[in-house]
N, C-alpha and C positions, 0 to 999 in steps of 0.2 A: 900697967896695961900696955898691953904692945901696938905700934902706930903700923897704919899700911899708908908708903907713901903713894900721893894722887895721881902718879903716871901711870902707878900698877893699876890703882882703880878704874882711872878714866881707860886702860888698854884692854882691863876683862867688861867693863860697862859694851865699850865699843864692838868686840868680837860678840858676846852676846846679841848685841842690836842684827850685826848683821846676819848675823845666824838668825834670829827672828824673823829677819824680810829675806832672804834666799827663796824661802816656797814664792811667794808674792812675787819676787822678780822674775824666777823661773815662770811662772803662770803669764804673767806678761809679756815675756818673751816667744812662750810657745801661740798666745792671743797674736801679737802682733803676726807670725809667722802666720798663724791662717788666715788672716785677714788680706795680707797680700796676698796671700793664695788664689782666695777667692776673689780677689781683683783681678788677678792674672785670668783668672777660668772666667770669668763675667765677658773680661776681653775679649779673651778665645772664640769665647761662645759669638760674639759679635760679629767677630769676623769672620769665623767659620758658616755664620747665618747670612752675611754679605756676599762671602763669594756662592755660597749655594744657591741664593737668590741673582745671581748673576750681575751682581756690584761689586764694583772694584772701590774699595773704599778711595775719597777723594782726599790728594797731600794735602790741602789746606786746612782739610778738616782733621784731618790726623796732626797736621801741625797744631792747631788750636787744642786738641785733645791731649798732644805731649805737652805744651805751656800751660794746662791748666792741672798739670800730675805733682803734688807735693813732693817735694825733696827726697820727703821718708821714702817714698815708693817708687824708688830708681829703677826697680825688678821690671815697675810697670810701664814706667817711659822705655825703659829698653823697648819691652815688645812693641809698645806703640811708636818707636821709632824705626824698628822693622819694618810695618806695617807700611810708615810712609814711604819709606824709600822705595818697597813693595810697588804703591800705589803713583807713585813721581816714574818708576822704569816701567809699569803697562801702559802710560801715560807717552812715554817717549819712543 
């Protein structure tokens, strides 16, 4: 009876696997991407309602709003760091 040795097995087990979780990662990937999307546009929309309303959004609070932005969502501190500097130069 002929033997298949364990590397080969353990290398077609493993390429298998990952072949089974690629939809599942893709799908996550694309999740994660809309989700900061929709942070980004939530944002927008905030600000775009602030200055219409004739508010300049205030730096402190834009500072408190970038320091409470998790890591993942650097997209989103970007714009809110716009915003304050925005908000610190109608300021000066």
């Amino acid at each position: 009876m002929p033997t298949v040795p364990g590397r080969v097995v353990k290398q077609l087990v493993s390429q298998q696997v990952l072949r089974a979780l690629e939809p599942a990662a893709l799908e996550l990937s694309v999740q994660a991407t809309q989700d900061v999307q929709r942070e980004r546009d939530r944002t927008q929309q905030t600000l775009e309602n602030s200055v219409s309303n004739g508010r300049i959004m205030n730096p402190e609070r834009a500072a408190r709003q970038h320091d409470a932005v998790e890591p993942e969502n650097r997209l989103v501190a970007r714009t809110l760091e716009q915003r304050w500097e925005e908000g610190a130069r109608k300021r000066a």
